[in-house]
C-alpha positions in Angstrom: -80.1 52.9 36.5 -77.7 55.0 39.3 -76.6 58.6 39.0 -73.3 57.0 38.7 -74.5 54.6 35.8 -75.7 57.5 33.8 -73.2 60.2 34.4 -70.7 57.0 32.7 -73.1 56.6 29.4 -73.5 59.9 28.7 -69.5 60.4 29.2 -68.7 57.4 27.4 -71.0 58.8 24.4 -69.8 62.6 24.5 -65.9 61.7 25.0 -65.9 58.7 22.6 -65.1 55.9 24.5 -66.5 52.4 25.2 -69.2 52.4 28.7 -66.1 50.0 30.3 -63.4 53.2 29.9 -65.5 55.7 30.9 -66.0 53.1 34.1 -62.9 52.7 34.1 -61.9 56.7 34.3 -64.6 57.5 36.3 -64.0 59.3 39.8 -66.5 60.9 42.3 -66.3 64.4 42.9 -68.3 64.4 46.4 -67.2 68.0 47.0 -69.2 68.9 43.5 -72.2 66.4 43.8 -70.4 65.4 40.1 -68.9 62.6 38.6 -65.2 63.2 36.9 -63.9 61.3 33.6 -60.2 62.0 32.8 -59.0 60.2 29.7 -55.4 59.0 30.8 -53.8 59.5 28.0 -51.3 62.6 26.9 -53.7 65.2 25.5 -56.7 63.6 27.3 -59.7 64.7 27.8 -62.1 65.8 30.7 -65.5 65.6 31.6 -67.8 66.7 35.4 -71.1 65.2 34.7 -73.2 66.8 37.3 -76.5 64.8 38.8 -78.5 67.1 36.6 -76.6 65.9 33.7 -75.2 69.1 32.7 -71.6 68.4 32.3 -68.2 70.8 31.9 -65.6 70.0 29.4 -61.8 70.8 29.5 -59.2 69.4 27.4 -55.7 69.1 28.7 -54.5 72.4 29.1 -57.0 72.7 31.8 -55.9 71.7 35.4 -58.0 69.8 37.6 -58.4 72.6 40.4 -59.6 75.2 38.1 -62.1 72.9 35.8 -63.5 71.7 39.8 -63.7 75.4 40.1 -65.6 76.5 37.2 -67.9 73.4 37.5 -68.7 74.8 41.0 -69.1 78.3 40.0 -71.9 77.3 37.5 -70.1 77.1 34.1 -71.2 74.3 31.8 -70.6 73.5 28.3 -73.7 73.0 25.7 -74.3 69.1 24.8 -75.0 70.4 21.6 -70.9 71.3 20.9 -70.2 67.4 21.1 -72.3 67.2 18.1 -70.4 69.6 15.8 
């Protein structure tokens, strides 16, 4: 299995979606080392799966810039809040 390949199950499985949307809304973020999942629809979601696995969520309100940003700065969020 890729990077790629695992960044999208794990996305698909935290942000709710079927393997073939997070594919779908998958981008590379080559400046990060990370994989980006924006859910395209009004109030969507965001993920940054990094190659460690260790992923940064934002919801809408967040722009792109600063959630690239924060995810290069270090900040992550728990896997163990998508459980809740």
């Amino acid at each position: 299995m890729t990077e790629k390949q695992k960044a999208v199950e794990l996305a698909a499985k935290l942000l709710k979606l079927t393997e073939t949307e997070a594919d779908e809304y998958c981008h590379e973020l080559a400046e990060a080392g990370a994989w980006y999942f924006s859910v395209p629809v009004r109030g969507g979601d965001s993920l940054i799966v990094g190659p460690d696995m260790t992923v940064l969520y934002a919801n809408s309100s967040v722009s792109f810039e600063l959630h690239v940003s924060e995810f290069k700065k270090g900040t992550r969020t728990p896997i163990e809040l998508f459980e809740q």
